[in-house]
C-alpha positions as CSV (number, residue, x, y, z in Angstrom):
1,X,0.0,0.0,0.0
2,X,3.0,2.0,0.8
3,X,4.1,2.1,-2.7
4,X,0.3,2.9,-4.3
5,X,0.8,6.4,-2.3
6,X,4.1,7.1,-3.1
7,X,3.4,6.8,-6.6
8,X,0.0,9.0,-6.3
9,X,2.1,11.6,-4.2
10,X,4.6,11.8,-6.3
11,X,1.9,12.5,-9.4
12,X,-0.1,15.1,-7.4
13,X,3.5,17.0,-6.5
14,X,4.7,16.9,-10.1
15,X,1.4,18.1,-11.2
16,X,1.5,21.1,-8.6
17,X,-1.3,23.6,-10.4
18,X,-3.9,21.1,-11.3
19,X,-3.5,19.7,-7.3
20,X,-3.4,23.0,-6.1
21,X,-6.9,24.0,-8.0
22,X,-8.2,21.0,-6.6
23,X,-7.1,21.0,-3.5
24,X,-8.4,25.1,-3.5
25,X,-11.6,24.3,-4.2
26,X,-12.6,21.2,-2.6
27,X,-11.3,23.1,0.4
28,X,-14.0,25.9,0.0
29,X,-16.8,23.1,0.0
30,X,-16.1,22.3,2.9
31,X,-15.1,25.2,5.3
32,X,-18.0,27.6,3.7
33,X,-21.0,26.3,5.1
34,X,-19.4,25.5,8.3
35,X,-17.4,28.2,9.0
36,X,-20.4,30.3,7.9
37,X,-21.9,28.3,10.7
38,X,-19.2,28.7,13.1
39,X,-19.2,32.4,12.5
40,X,-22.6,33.3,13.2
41,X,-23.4,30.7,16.1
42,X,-20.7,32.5,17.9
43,X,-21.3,35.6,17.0
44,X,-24.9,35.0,18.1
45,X,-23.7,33.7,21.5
46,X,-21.7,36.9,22.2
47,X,-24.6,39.4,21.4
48,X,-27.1,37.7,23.0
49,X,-25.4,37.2,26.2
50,X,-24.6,40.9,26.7
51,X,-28.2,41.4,25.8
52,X,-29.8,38.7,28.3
53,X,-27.4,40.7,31.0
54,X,-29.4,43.9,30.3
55,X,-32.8,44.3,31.5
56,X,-34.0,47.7,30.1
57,X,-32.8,50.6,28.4
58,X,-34.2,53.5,28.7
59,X,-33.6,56.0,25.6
60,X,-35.3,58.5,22.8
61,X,-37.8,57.7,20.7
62,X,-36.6,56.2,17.4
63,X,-34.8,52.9,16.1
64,X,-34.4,50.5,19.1
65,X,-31.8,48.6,17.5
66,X,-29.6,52.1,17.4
67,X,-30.4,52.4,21.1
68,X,-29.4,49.1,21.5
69,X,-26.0,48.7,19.9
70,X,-24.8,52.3,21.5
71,X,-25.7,51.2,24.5
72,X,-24.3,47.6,24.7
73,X,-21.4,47.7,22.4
74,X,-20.8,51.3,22.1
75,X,-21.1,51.9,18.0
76,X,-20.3,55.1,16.7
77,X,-23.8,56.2,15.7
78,X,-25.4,57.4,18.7
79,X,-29.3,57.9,18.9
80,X,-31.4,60.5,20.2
81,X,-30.7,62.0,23.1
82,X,-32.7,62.2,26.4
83,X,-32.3,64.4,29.3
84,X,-31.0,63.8,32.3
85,X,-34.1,63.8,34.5
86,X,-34.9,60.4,32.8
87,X,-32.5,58.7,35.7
88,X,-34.8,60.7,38.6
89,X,-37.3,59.2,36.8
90,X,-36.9,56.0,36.6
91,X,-34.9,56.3,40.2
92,X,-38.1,58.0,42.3
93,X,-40.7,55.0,40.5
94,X,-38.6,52.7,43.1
95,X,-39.1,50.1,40.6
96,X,-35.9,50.3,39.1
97,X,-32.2,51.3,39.7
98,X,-31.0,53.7,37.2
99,X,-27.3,53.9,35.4
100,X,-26.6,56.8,33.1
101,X,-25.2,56.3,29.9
102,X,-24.2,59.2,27.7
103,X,-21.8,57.4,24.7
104,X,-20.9,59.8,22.2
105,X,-17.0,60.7,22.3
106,X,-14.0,58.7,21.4
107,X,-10.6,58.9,21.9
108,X,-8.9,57.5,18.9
109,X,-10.8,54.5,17.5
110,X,-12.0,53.7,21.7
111,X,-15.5,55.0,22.8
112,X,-15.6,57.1,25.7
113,X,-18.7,56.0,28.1
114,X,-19.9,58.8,30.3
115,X,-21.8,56.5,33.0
116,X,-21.2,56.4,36.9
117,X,-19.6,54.1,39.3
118,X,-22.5,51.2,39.8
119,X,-22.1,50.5,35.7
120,X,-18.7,48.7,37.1
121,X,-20.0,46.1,39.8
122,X,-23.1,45.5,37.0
123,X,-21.5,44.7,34.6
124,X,-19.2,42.2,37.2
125,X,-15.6,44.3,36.0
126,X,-13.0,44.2,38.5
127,X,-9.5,46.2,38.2
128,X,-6.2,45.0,37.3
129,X,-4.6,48.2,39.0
130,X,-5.6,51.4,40.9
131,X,-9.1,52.5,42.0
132,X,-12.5,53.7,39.8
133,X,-12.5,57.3,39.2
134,X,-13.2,59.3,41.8
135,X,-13.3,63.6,40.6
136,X,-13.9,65.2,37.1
137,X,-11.2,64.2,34.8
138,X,-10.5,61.1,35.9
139,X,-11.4,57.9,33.6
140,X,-11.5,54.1,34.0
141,X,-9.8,51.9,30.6
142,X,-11.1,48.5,29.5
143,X,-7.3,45.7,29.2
144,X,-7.2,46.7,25.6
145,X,-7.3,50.0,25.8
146,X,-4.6,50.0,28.0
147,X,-2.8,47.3,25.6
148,X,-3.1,49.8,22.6
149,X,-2.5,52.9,24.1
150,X,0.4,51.9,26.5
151,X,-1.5,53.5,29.6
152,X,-1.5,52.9,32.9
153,X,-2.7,54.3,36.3
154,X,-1.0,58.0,36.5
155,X,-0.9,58.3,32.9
156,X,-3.5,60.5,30.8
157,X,-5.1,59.8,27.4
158,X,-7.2,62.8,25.5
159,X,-10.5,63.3,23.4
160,X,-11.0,63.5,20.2
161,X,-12.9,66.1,18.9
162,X,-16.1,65.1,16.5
163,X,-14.7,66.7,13.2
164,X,-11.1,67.9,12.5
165,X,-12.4,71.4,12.2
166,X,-14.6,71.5,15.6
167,X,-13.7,75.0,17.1
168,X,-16.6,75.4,19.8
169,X,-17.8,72.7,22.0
170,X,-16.4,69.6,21.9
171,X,-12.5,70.3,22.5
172,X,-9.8,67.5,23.6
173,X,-9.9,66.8,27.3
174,X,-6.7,65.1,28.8
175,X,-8.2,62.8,31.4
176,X,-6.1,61.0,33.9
177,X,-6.1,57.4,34.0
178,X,-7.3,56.2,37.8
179,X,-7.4,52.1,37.2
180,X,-7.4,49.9,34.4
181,X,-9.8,47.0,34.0
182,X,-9.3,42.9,33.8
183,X,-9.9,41.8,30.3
184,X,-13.2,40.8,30.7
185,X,-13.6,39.6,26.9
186,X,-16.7,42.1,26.2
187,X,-17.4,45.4,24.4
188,X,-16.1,46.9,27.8
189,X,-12.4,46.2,27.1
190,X,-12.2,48.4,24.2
191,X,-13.5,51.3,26.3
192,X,-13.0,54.4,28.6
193,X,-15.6,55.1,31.1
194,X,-15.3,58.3,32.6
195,X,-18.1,60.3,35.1
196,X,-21.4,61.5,32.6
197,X,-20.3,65.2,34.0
198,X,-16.8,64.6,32.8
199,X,-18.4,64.2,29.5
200,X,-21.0,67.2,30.0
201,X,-17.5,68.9,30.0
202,X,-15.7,67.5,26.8
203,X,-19.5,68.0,25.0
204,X,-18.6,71.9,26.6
205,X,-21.9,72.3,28.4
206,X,-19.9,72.3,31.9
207,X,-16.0,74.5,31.8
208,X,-12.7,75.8,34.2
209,X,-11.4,79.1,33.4
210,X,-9.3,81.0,35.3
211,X,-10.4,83.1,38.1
212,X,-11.5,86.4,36.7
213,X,-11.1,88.0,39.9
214,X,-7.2,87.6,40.2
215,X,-5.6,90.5,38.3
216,X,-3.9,88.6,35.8
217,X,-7.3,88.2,34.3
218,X,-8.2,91.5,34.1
219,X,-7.6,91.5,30.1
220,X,-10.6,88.6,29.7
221,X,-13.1,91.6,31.8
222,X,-15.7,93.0,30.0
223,X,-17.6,94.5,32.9
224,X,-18.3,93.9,36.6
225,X,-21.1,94.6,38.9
226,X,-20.9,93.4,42.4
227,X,-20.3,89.2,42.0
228,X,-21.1,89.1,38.4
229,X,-17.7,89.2,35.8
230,X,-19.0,89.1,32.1
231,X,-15.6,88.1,30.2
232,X,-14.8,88.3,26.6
233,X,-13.6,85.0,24.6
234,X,-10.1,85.6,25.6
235,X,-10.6,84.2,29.0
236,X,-8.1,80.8,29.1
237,X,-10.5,78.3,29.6
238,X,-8.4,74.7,30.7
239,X,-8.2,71.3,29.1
240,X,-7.3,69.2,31.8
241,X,-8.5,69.0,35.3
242,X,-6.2,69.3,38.2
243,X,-5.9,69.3,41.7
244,X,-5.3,73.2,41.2
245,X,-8.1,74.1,38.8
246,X,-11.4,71.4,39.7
247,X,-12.7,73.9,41.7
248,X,-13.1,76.4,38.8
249,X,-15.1,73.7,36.7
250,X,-18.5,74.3,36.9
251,X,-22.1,73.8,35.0
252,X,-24.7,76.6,34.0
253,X,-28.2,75.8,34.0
254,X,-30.1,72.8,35.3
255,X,-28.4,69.5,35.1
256,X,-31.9,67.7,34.5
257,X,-32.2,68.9,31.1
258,X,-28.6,67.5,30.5
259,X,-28.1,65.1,27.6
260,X,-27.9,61.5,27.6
261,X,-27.8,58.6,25.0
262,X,-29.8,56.1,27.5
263,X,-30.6,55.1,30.8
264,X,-29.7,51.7,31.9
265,X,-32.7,50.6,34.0
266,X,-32.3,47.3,36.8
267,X,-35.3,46.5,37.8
268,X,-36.1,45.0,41.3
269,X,-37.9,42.1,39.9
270,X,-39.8,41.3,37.4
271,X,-43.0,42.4,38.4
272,X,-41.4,45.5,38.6
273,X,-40.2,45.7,35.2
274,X,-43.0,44.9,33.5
275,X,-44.9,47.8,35.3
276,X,-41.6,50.2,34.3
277,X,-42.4,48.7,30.8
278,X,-46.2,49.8,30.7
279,X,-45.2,53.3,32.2
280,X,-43.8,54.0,28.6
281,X,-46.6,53.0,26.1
282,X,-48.2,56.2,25.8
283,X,-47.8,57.3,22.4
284,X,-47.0,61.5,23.3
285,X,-44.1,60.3,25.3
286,X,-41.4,60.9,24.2
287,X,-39.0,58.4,25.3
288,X,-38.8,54.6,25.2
289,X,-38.1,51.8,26.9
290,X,-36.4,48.6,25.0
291,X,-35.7,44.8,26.2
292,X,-32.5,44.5,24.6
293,X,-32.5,40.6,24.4
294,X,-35.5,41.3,22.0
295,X,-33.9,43.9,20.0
296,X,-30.9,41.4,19.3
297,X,-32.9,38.6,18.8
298,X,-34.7,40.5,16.0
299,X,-31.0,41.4,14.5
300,X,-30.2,37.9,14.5
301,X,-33.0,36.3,12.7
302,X,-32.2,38.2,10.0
303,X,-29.0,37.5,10.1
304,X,-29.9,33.7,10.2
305,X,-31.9,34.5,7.3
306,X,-29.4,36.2,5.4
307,X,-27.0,33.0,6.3
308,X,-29.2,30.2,4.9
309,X,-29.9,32.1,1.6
310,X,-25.4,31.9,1.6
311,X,-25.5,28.6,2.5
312,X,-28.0,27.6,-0.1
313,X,-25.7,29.2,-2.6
314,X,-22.7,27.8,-1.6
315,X,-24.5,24.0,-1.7
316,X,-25.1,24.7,-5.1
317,X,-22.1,25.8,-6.2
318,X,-20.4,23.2,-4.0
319,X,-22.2,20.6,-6.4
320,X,-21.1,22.5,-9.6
321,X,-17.6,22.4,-8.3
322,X,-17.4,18.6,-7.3
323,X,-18.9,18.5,-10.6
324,X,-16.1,19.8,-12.0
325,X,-13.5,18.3,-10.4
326,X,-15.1,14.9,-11.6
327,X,-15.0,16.1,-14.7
328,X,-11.3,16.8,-14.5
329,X,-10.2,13.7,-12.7
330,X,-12.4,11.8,-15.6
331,X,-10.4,13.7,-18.5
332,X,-7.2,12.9,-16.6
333,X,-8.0,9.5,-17.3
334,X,-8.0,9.7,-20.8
335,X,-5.2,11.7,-21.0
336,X,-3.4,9.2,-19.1
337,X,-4.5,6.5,-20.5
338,X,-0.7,5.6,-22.4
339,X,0.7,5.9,-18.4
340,X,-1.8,3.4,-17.3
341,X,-0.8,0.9,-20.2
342,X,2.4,0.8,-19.3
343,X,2.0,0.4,-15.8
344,X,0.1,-2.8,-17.0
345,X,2.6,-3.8,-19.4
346,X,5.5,-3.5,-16.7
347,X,3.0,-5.8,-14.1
348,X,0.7,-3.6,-12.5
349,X,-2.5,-5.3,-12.0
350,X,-5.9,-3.6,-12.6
351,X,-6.9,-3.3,-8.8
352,X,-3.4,-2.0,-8.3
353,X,-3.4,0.5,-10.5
354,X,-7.1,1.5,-9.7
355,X,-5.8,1.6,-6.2
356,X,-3.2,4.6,-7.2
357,X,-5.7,6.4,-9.0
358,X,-8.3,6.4,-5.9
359,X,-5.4,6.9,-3.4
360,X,-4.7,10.1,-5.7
361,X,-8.4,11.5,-4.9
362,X,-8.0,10.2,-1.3
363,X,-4.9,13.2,-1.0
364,X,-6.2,15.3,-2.6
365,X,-9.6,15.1,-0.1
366,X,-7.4,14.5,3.3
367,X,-5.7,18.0,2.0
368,X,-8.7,20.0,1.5
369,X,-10.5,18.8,4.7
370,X,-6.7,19.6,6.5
371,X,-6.7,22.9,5.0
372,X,-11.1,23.8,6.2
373,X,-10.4,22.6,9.2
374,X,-6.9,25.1,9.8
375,X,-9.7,27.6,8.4
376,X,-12.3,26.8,10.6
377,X,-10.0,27.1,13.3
378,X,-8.3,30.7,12.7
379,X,-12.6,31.5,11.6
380,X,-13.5,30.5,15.4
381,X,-10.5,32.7,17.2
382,X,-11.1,35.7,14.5
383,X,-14.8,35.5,13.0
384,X,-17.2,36.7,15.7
385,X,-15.1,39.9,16.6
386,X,-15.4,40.6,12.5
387,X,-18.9,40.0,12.4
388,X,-19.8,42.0,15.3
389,X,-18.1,45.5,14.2
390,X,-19.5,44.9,10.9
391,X,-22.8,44.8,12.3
392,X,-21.8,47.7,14.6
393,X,-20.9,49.9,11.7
C-alpha cells in the first residue's frame, strides 16, 4: 500500500497547479458552510449574552436597534438624546435602579462611556490596577485599551474632537487614567468610562477658566457689577482638570435637562419591570423603553436568514464544483491512458493500478479537509469579533 501512495504523491506534486486547484476548491466546500456556521453561532452567543445581562434601556424615541447597539457595544452612531431627568425618573418609580449612559466621544478609535460608578460592579468588571474614578477628569480603561495605548494608572489619554475642524464645543480633554480593568472579553475592554459630567464637560456644556477675579485676568473683563464678571472670549479656559483648577469647573443651567444617550434601568424584579415597561406605552411620550434581548434577537433572525440564503448558494455551487473536479479527474483519465498501459505492461494489475488512481483523490480530499479545518479554526479565534463591528458599523 506504501508504494500505491508514493506513486499517487509523487503525481499530485509533479502536477502542482492542477493539485493545487483541486485542492483550493474542494477546500471551499467544505469550510463555507461550516465556518459560515461557526461564525454566526458565535457571534450570536456573544450578542445575545450581553443582551440577556441587560434588563432595560431607557432612551429617545426612534430605532431600538440604534439604542441598542450604542448602548451595549458602544457603535459610533449614537441615537437621540434624552435628558437627564430620565435617571430621577426611573430612580423616584422605586421600581428600578437607574445607570446613566451618555456614549458619544472617542478617543482614537475607543469609545468614551460617560456612566457612573454602579455601571462597574453590573456589569461584574474588576480592576487590574488602581481604583474607579473618583473627581472630574479622571477615567477608568477597558485591558485593551490600556494594551493599545500603552496607559497605565497616572498616565492620561485625551479626546478627540467630533470633526477635524470642531472649534466650539467639543474640544480635547486630557483625562487622567485612575485604574485599568481585567480583560473581561466584552465590548467593555475596548473602552474608557469616565463620570457623565466629565463628559457634559468635553461636550462643553460644563468648563474651568481662570479666576477672573485675580488681576492677571483683568484683560478677559468685560464688565463687573458686584459678583457678576462678564468676560470676553479671551478668557483661558483649561483642558485638563487638576488638583489646582477642579474647583473652577462648573455647569450653567439645570443638570436635568442635560443630555444623555440612554438610561440603563435594573429592575427590582420582574413584576417590577413589566410595570416600568407599561409606564412608557403612551404614544405622546417621548421616550422609550427597549428589552435588549429582544432587539438582538430580531438582529439575529435576520441575520440567520441572510445566512441560509449563503448557504443555499454555496450548496449549489459546491455541487457545480465537485462537478467539475469529476470532470477533471475523468479527463485525466483519458489523457493518461498511455501511463496506465504501461504500468500494466510493466506488471501492474488492474486493482493495483485502480488503487493509485483512488489513493490520488484520497490526498487530494485528506488535503482539503486539513486545510477547512486550519480555516475553521483561525474563523473560530477571529470570526465573531469581524462580524460583530461589521454589524456595529
Amino acid at each position: 500500500m506504501r508504494d500505491v501512495l508514493y506513486l499517487a504523491w509523487r503525481y499530485l506534486v509533479y502536477h502542482r497547479l492542477k493539485t493545487a486547484i483541486l485542492v483550493t476548491s474542494i477546500m471551499l466546500i467544505i469550510y463555507l458552510p461550516i465556518g459560515l456556521n461557526v461564525v454566526v453561532e458565535q457571534s450570536a452567543e456573544h450578542l445575545t449574552a450581553r443582551a440577556e445581562a441587560t434588563p432595560l434601556l431607557v432612551g429617545a424615541k426612534g430605532s431600538p436597534l440604534e439604542l441598542a447597539l450604542n448602548s451595549l457595544y458602544f457603535s459610533p452612531e449614537h441615537p437621540e438624546l434624552i435628558d437627564y431627568a430620565e435617571v430621577t425618573s426611573v430612580v423616584d418609580s422605586r421600581l428600578a435602579d437607574a445607570i446613566p449612559l451618555y456614549v458619544r466621544f472617542r478617543s482614537r478609535t475607543h469609545p468614551i462611556v460617560g456612566t457612573s460608578l454602579e455601571y462597574f460592579s453590573f456589569r461584574n468588571l474588576s480592576f487590574a490596577s488602581g481604583r474607579p474614578m473618583a473627581v472630574l477628569g479622571e477615567c477608568v480603561v477597558g485591558a485593551t485599551v490600556a494594551e493599545s495605548l500603552g496607559v497605565k494608572p497616572g498616565d492620561a489619554v485625551i479626546s478627540s474632537p467630533e470633526t477635524v475642524f470642531d472649534l466650539a464645543g467639543v474640544y480635547p480633554l486630557k483625562m487622567k487614567v485612575a485604574g485599568v480593568l481585567e480583560r473581561a472579553f466584552t465590548p467593555d475592554d475596548e473602552a474608557i468610562f469616565i463620570d457623565v459630567k466629565t463628559a457634559w464637560i468635553i461636550e462643553g456644556l460644563g468648563h474651568g477658566h481662570q479666576d477672573l477675579a485675580r488681576p492677571e485676568a483683568a484683560s478677559a473683563v468685560l464688565s463687573r457689577s458686584g459678583n457678576n464678571i462678564v468676560a470676553n472670549a479671551s478668557v483661558v479656559q483649561h483642558n485638563e482638570i487638576t488638583e489646582d483648577n477642579v474647583d473652577s469647573f462648573h455647569f450653567h443651567g439645570d443638570l436635568a435637562g442635560y443630555p444623555l444617550t440612554a438610561v440603563l434601568a435594573v429592575p427590582r424584579d420582574e413584576k417590577s419591570g413589566i410595570i416600568l415597561r407599561g409606564r412608557y406605552t403612551d404614544d405622546a411620550a417621548t421616550s422609550q423603553i427597549i428589552r435588549p434581548v429582544t432587539v438582538i434577537d430580531e438582529l439575529l433572525d435576520t441575520i440567520l436568514t441572510i445566512q441560509q440564503f449563503i448557504v443555499a448558494a454555496v450548496i449549489i455551487v459546491g455541487l457545480a464544483t465537485v462537478a467539475t473536479a469529476a470532470l477533471v479527474f475523468l479527463l485525466s483519465l483519458k489523457l493518461r491512458s498511455r501511463e496506465i498501459d504501461t504500468m500494466h505492461k510493466i506488471g501492474g494489475s488492474r486493482p493495483r493500478v485502480v488503487s493509485m488512481l483512488l489513493a490520488e483523490v484520497f490526498i487530494v480530499v485528506i488535503l482539503s479537509s486539513m486545510l477547512a479545518a486550519a480555516m475553521t479554526m483561525v474563523t473560530w479565534r477571529y470570526g465573531p469579533g469581524v462580524i460583530e463591528s461589521f454589524v456595529l458599523t
